[in-house]
C-alpha positions as CSV (number, residue, x, y, z in Angstrom):
1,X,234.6,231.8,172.2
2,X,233.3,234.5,169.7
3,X,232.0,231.4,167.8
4,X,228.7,230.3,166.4
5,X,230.0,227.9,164.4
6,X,228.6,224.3,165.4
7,X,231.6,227.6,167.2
8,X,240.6,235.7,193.5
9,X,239.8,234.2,200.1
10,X,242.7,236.1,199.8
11,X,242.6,235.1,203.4
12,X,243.1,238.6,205.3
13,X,247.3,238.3,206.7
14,X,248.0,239.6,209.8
15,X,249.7,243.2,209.8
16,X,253.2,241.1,210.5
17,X,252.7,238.9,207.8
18,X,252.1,241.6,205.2
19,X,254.6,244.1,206.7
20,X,257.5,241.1,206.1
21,X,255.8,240.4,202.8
22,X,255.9,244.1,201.7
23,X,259.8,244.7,202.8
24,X,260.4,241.1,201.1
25,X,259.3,242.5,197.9
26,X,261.3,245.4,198.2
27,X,264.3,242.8,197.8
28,X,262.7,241.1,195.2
29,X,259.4,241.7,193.3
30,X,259.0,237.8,192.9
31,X,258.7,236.5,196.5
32,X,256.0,233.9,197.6
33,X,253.7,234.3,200.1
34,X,253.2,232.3,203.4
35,X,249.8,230.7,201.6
36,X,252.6,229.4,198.8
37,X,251.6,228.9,194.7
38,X,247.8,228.7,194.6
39,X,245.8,227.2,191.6
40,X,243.3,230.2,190.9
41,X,240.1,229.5,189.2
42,X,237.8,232.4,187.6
43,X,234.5,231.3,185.8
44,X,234.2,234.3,183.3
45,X,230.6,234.8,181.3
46,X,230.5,237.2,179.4
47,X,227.0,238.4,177.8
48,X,225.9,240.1,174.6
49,X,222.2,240.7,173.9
50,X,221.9,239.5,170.2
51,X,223.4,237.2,168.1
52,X,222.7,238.1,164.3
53,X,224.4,235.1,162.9
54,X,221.6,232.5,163.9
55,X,218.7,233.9,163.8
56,X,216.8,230.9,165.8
57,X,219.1,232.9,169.0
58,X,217.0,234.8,170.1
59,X,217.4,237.7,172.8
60,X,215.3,235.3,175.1
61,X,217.4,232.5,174.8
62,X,220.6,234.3,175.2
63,X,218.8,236.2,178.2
64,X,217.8,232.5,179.7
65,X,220.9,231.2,178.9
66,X,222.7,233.8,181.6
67,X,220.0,233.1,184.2
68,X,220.9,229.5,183.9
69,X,224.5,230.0,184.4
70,X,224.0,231.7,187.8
71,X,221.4,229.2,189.0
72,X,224.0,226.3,188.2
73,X,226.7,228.5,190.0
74,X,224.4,229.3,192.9
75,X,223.7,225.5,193.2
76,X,227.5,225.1,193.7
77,X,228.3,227.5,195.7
78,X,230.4,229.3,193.1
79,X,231.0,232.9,192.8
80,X,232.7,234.3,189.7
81,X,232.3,237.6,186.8
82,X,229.7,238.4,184.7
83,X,230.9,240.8,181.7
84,X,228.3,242.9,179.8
85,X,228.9,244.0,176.0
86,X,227.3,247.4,176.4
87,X,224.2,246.5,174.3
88,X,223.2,243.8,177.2
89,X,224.3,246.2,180.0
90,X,221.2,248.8,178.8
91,X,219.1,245.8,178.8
92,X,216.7,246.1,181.7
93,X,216.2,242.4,182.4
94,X,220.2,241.9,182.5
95,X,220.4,244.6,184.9
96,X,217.9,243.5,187.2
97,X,219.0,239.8,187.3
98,X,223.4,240.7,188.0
99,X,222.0,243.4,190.5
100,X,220.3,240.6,192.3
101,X,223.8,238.8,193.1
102,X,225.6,239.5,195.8
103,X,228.7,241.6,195.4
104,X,231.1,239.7,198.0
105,X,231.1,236.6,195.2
106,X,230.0,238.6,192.2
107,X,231.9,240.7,189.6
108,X,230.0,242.6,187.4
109,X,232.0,244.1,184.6
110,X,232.5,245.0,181.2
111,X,233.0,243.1,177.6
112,X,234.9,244.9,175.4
113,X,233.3,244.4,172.1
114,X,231.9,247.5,170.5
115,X,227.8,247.4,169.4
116,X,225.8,249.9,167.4
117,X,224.0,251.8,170.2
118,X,227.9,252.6,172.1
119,X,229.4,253.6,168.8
120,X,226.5,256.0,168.4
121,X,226.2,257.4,171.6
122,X,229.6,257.8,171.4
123,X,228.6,260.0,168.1
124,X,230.1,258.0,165.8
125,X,228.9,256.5,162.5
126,X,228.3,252.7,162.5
127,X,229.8,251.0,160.1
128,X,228.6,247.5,160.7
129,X,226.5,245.3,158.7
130,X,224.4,244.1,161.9
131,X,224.1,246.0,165.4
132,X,226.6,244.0,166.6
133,X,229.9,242.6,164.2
134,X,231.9,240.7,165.0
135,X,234.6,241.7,162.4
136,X,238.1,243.4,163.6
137,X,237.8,246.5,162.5
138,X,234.1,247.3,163.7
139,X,233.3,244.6,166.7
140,X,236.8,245.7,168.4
141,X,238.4,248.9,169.5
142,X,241.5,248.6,167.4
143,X,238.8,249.6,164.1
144,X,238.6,253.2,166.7
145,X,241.1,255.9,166.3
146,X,242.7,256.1,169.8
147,X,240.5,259.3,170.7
148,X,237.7,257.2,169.6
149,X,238.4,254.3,171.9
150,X,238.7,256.6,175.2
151,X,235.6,258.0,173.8
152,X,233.7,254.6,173.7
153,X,235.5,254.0,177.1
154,X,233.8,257.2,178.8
155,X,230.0,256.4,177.4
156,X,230.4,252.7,178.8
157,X,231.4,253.6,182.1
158,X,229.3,256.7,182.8
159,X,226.1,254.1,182.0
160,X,227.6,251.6,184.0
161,X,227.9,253.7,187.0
162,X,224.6,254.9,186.6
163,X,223.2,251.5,186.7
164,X,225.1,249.7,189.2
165,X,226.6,252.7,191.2
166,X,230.0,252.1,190.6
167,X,232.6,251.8,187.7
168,X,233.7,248.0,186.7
169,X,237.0,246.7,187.7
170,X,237.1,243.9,185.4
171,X,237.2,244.5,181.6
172,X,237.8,241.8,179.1
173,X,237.5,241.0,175.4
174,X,239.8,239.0,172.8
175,X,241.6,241.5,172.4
176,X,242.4,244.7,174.3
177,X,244.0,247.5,172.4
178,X,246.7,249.2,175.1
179,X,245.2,253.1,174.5
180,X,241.8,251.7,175.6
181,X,243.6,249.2,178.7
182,X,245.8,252.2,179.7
183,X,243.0,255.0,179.6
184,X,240.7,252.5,181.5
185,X,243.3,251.9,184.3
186,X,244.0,255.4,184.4
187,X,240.5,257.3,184.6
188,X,238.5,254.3,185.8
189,X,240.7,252.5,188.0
190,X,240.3,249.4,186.5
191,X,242.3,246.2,188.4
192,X,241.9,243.5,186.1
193,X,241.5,242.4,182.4
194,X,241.4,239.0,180.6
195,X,241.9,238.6,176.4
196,X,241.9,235.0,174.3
197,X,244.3,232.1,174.3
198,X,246.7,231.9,171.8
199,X,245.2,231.2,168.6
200,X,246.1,231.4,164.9
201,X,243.5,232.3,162.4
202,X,240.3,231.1,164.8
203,X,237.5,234.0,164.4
204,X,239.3,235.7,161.7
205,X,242.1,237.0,164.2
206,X,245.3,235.7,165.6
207,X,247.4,235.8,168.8
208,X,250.9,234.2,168.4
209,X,253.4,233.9,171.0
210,X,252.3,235.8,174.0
211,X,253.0,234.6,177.5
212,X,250.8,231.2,177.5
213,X,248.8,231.2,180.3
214,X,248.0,232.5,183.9
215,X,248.9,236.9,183.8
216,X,251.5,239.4,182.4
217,X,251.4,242.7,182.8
218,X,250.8,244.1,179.3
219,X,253.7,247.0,177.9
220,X,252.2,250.2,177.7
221,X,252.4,250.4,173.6
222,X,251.4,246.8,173.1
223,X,248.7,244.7,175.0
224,X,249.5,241.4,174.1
225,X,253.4,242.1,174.4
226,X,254.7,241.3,178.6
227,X,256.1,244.2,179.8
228,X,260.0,243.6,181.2
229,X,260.0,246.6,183.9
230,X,257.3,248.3,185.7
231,X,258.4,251.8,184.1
232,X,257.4,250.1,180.5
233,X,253.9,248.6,182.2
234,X,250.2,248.8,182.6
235,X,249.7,247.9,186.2
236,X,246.6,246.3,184.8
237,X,247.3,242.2,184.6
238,X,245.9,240.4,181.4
239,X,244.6,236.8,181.9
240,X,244.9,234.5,179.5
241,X,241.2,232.9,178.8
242,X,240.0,230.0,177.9
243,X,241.9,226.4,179.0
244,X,243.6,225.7,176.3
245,X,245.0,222.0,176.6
246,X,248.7,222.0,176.9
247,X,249.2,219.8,174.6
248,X,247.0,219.7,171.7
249,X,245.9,223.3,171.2
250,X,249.2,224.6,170.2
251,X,249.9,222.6,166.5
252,X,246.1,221.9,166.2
253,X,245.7,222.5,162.5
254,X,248.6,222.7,161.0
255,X,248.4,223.1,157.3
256,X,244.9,224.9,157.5
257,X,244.0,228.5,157.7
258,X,242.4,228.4,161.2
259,X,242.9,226.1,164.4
260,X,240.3,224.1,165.9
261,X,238.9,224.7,169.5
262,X,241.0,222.5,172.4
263,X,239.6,224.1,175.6
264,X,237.6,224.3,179.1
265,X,234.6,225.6,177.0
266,X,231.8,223.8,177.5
267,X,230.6,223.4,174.1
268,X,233.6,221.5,172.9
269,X,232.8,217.5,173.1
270,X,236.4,216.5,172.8
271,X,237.4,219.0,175.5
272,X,235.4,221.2,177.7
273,X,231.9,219.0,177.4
274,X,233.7,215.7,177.9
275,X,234.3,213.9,181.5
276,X,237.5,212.5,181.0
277,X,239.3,215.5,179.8
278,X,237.7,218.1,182.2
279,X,239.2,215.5,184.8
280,X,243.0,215.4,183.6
281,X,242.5,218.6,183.0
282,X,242.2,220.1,186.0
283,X,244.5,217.2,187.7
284,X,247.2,218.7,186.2
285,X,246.7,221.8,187.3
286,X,246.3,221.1,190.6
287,X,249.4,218.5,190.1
288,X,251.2,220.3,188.1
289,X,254.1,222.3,188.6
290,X,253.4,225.8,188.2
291,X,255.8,228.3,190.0
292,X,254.1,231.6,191.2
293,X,250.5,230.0,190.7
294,X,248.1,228.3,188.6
295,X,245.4,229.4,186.5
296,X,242.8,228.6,184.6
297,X,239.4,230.2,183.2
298,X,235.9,228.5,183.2
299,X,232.7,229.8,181.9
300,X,231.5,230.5,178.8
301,X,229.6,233.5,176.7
302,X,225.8,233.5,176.3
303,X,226.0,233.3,172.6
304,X,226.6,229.4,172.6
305,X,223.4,228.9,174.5
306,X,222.3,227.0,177.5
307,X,221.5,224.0,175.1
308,X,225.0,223.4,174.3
309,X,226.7,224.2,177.3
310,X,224.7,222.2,180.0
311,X,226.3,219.5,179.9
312,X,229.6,220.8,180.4
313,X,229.1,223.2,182.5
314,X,227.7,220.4,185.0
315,X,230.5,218.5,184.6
316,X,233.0,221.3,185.2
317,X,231.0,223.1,188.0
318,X,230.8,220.0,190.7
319,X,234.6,219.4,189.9
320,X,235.4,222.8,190.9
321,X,233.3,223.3,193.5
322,X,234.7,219.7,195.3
323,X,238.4,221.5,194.3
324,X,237.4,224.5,196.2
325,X,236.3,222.5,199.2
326,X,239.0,220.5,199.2
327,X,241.5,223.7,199.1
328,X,243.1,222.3,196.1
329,X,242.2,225.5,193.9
330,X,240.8,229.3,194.8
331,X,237.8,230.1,192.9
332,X,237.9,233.7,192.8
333,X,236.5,236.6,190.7
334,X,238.7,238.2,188.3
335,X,238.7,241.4,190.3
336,X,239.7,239.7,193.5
337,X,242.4,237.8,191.0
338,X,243.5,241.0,189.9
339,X,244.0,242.8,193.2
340,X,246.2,239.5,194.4
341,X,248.1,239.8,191.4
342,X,249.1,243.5,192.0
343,X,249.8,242.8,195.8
344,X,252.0,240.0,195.0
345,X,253.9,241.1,191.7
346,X,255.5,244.3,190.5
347,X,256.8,242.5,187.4
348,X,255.1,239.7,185.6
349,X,256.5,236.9,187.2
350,X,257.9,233.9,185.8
351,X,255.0,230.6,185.8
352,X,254.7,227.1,184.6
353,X,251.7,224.9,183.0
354,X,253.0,221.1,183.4
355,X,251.6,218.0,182.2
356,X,253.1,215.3,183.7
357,X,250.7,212.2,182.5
358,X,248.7,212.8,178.8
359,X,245.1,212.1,178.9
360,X,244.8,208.8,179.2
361,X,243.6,207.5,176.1
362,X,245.4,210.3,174.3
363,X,243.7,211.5,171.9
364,X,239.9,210.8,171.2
365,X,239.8,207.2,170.0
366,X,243.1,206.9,170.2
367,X,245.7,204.6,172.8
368,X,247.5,205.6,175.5
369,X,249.4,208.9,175.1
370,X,252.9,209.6,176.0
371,X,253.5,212.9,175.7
372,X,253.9,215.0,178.5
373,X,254.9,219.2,178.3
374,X,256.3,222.1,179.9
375,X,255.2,226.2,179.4
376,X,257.8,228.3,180.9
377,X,257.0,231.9,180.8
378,X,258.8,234.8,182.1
379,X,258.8,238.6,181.2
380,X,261.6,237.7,178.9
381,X,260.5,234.7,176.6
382,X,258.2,231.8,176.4
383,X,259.3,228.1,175.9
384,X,257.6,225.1,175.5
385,X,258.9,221.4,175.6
386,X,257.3,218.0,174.4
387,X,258.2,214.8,175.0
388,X,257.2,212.0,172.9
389,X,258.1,208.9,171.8
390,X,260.2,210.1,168.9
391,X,262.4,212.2,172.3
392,X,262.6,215.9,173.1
393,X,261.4,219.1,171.2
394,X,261.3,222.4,172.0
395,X,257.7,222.8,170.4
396,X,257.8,227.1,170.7
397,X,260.7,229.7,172.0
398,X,258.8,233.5,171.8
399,X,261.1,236.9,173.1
400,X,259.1,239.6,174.7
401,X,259.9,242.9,174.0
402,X,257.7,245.8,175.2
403,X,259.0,248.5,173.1
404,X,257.8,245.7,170.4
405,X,254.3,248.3,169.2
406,X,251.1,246.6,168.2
407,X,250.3,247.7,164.9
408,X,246.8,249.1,166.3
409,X,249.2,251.3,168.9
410,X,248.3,254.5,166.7
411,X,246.9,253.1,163.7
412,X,242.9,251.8,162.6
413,X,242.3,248.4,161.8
414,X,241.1,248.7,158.4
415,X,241.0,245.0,157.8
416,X,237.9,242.5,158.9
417,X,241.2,240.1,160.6
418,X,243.7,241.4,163.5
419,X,247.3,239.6,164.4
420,X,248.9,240.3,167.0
421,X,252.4,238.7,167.4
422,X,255.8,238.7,169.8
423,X,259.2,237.8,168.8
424,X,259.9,233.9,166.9
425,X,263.1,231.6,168.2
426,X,261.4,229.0,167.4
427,X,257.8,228.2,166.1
428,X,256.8,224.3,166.3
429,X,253.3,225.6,164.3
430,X,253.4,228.2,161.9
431,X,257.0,226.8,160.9
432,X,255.2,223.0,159.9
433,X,253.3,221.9,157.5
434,X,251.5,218.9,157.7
435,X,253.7,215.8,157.8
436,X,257.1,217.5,159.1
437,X,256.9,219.2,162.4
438,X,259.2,222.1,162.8
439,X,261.2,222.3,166.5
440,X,264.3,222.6,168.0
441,X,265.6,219.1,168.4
442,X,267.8,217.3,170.9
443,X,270.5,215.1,168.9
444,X,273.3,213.2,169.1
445,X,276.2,211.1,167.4
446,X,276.5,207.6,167.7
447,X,278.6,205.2,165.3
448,X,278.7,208.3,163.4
449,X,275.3,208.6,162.5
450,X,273.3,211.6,164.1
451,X,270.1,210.0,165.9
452,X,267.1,212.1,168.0
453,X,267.7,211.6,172.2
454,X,265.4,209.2,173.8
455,X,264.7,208.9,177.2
456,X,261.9,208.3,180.0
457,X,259.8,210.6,182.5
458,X,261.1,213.7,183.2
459,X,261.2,215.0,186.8
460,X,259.8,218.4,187.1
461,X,260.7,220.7,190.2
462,X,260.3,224.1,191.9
463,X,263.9,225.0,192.4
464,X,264.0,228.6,193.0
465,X,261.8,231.8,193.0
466,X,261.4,232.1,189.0
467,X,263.0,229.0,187.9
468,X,262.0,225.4,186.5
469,X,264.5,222.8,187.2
470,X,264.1,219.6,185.1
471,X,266.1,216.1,185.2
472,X,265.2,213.7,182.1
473,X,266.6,209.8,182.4
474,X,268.2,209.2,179.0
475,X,267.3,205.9,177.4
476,X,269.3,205.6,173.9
477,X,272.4,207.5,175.1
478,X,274.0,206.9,179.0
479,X,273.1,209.9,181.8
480,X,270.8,212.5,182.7
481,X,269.4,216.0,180.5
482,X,269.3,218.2,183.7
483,X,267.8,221.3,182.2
484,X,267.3,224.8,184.3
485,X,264.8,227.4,182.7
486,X,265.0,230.9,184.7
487,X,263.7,234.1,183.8
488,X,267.2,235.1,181.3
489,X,267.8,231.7,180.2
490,X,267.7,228.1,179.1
491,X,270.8,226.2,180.6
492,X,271.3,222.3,179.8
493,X,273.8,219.9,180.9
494,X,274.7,216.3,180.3
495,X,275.2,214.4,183.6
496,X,276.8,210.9,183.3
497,X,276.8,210.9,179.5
498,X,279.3,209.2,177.3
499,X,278.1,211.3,174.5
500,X,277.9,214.1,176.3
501,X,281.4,213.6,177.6
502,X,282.8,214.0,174.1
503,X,280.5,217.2,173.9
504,X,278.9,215.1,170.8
505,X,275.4,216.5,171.2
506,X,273.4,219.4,170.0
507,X,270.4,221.3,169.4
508,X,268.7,221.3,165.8
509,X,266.0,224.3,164.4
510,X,264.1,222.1,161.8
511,X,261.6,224.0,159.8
512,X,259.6,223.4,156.4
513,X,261.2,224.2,153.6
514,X,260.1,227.5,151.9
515,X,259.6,229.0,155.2
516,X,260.2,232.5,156.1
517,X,262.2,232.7,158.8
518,X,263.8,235.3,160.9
519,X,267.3,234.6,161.0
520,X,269.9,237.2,159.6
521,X,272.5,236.3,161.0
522,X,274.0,233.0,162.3
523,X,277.6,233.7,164.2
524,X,279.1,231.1,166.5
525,X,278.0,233.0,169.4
526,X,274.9,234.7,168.7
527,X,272.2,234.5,165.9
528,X,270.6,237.9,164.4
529,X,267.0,238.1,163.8
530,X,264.8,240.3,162.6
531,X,260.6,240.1,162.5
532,X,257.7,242.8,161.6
533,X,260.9,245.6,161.4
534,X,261.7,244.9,164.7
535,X,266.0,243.5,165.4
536,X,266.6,241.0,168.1
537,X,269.3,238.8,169.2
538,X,269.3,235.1,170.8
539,X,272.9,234.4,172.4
540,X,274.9,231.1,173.8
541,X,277.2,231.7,176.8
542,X,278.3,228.3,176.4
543,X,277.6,226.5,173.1
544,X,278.2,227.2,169.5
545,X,275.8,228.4,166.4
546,X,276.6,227.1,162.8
547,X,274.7,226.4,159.8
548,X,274.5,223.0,159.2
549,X,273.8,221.5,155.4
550,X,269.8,220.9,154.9
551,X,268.5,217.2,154.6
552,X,265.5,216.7,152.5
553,X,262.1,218.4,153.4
554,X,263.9,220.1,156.4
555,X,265.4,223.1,156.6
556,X,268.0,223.3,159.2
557,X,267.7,226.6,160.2
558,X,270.8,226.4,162.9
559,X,272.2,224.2,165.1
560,X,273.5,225.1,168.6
561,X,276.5,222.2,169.8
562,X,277.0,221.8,173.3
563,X,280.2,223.2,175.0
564,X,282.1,221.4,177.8
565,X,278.9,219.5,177.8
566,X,277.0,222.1,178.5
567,X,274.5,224.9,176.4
568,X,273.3,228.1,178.3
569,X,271.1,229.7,175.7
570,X,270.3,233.5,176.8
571,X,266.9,234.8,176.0
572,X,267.2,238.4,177.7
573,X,269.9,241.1,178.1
């Protein structure tokens, strides 16, 4: 990542196969194709020319850092997208070397972090402390007024063209303000884009509560915000970079300012660079259920060095390479991923990232793990579950709204930090502090004593286009959670439960106390919310809101009881 801190084969379809495919989509703009849910797999490097903060980096090393990365891929048999921060694209040796690789398994595209020489042949005044700064409102395009950005936009692609002959199709950064993304798809034609994994604080700049992995298409006044209609959407789909690990990423750090690193880099030992997590890792994703498809990003930028990434880059690249061959996972470029995306979805459609089995191990050091989780994603919300051995938690629950604005929409970053946020339910992170775990809780009553639901392995299945059908064995409390996630909402039901028979079971929102929450309004069938001036409702169909007293350190922000043994909790009008 922006760190130095010790820091699409889509096999041609006959013209029957796509003629059905394109009336099916007429019907619905979620059907599956004939090759069914593929696990995609995009190694992204991305390449900047200098890296002032470590001054033993040299513009040689980074420069042989990037030649090493294409002989290791060329050694595999791997194809994938090189993206150039405009400094490195006017660099003769990079040009010559990504000029040299063939274009049927090569992308060649832009890096969206803004250097000196653009900004200036842009005519602009710099206003960075180094030719390249990495702060928000100078390294980025939200620090450009929106003129500005399409500005920057029109001096990169004019020298890209006039290098390589043609305009990019892939452009990516961290973040991606929606004037640029929009201006890029609409004068350049642009067909893909990829910005960072959720993060909080890491670098100096936070993204909270976006849809968690694979692609969305972004809403045309907010980039990180998943757009609910194509009217409201660039047609340009965001990837989501990175690997994070399902499991530890997300609360990594609570109770300090920034998260640690839990991803497919390279350069992470615990992670990326070691053997046994680069192996679960991607056995759950080719295992894992994931809905439309599967994703993940590989690769890494140049500023890290070849030094620090070797050794997990040769881990990663022979696993990949023995997926591909085995037709487990696509190894495409992130054009070629793009272009699939648009011929398959009109809408962001609704994915999964599933762990079934936790590193084995668990964590680092530590014994065997029993956590498993579940990302659902949809145009409409995210939600994530985790089991462990103290039961059931909804870890996260995030609304998308895409007339939501990002605060950059018209406005300059004037700060060296960015945030970029969606819409809280629930927030297992930012609503903990260390020691007490915020989450929505699964609960029950027995001998008039409330106690958390225990059970065993959950069964997770494809049930429908869109929707996540789960069945969890209960072990403290008799029968079956069956629990359906679609793209409107989360529906539960008891099946075969004494408790549950008696409708004695419920949800609870636990939270720190002190925390600022969003909640206006709790009424038995709906509970008001408002966050960053923007109003929002969740509602229950079938189960009831209250406001239950708090106990100790938590603060029980609702609870939702189970009607007629049942809760349908709706996420979406």
């Amino acid at each position: 990542m922006n760190k130095k801190v010790p820091g699409f084969l889509f096999s041609c379809i006959v013209f029957f196969g796509t003629a059905f495919t394109a009336r099916a989509q007429d019907r619905h703009p979620q059907v599956q194709s004939a090759l069914g849910r593929p696990r995609i797999v995009n190694i992204v490097n991305f390449i900047r020319l200098l890296e002032p903060r470590d001054s033993s980096i040299t513009e040689d090393v980074l420069y042989q850092t990037v030649v090493k990365q294409v002989e290791m891929m060329r050694a595999n048999r791997l194809g994938g997208t090189f993206l150039l921060q405009y400094d490195a694209l006017m660099d003769a040796r990079y040009q010559q070397l990504l000029r040299s690789l063939p274009r049927d398994s090569f992308d060649i595209g832009a890096w969206w972090e803004i250097p000196q020489p653009l900004v200036e042949k842009a005519g602009m005044h710099w206003r960075g402390q180094y030719p390249w700064d990495w702060r928000a409102n100078i390294g980025f395009s939200t620090g450009y007024t929106p003129e500005e950005r399409k500005k920057l936009a029109d001096v990169y692609m004019a020298d890209f063209k006039k290098i390589f002959g043609y305009y990019p199709k892939s452009v990516g950064c961290w973040f991606i303000d929606e004037v640029t993304l929009d201006y890029l798809y609409h004068r350049y034609s642009i067909v893909a884009s990829c910005n960072c994994k959720d993060q909080s604080g890491t670098d100096g700049y936070t993204l909270w509560g976006g849809y968690w992995n694979q692609a969305y298409y972004p809403s045309k006044v907010n980039a990180y915000m998943p757009a609910q209609d194509e009217a409201g959407a660039i047609p340009v789909p965001i990837f989501r970079m990175l690997g994070s690990d399902p499991i530890r990423q997300y609360d990594d750090g609570v109770g300090v300012q920034r998260q640690r690193v839990v991803t497919l880099e390279p350069v992470y030992p615990e992670a990326g660079g070691d053997s046994a997590w680069v192996n679960w890792f991607f056995k759950e994703l080719v295992g894992g259920e994931s809905l439309a498809f599967g994703y993940t990003q590989a690769g890494q930028e140049n500023s890290f060095t070849w030094d620090a990434m070797a050794k997990g880059l040769g881990i990663q690249f022979p696993l990949i390479a023995q997926l591909r061959d085995k037709k487990k996972v696509r190894v495409e470029t992130l054009a070629e991923s793009g272009r699939w995306f648009r011929e398959h979805y009109r809408v962001t459609p609704a994915t999964a990232v599933t762990v079934n089995e936790d590193l084995p191990g668990g964590d680092p050091g530590g014994l065997r793990s029993d956590r498993r989780t579940v990302w659902y994603d949809s145009r409409f919300y995210r939600a994530n579950l985790l089991w462990d051995s103290t039961g059931l938690r909804f870890r996260d629950i995030h609304i998308f709204n895409e007339h939501f604005p990002s605060p950059y929409l018209k406005e300059v970053a004037t700060s060296n930090e960015c945030a970029f946020f969606t819409l809280p339910v629930v927030d297992g992170y930012r609503w903990s502090k260390a020691g007490l775990m915020a989450g929505l809780r699964l609960k029950t009553v027995v001998n008039g004593r409330e106690i958390d639901i225990q059970g065993g392995k959950p069964v997770i299945t494809h049930s429908a286009t869109g929707a996540l059908h789960i069945e969890w064995p209960l072990t403290n409390v008799k029968g079956t959670l069956v629990m359906d996630f679609d793209e409107h909402d989360i529906q539960m039901k008891m099946a075969g439960s004494a408790a549950g028979a008696s409708g004695n079971w419920f949800l609870d929102l636990t939270a720190a106390s002190g925390t600022d929450l969003p909640f206006e309004n709790i009424q038995p069938r709906a509970v008001h919310c408002r966050f960053e001036n923007m109003n929002y409702s969740i509602r229950a169909t079938k189960g009831v809101f209250s406001k239950p007293d708090d106990a100790g350190d938590d603060l029980i922000a609702w609870r939702l009881t189970s009607e007629k043994n049942e809760i349908v909790l709706q996420l979406a009008d």
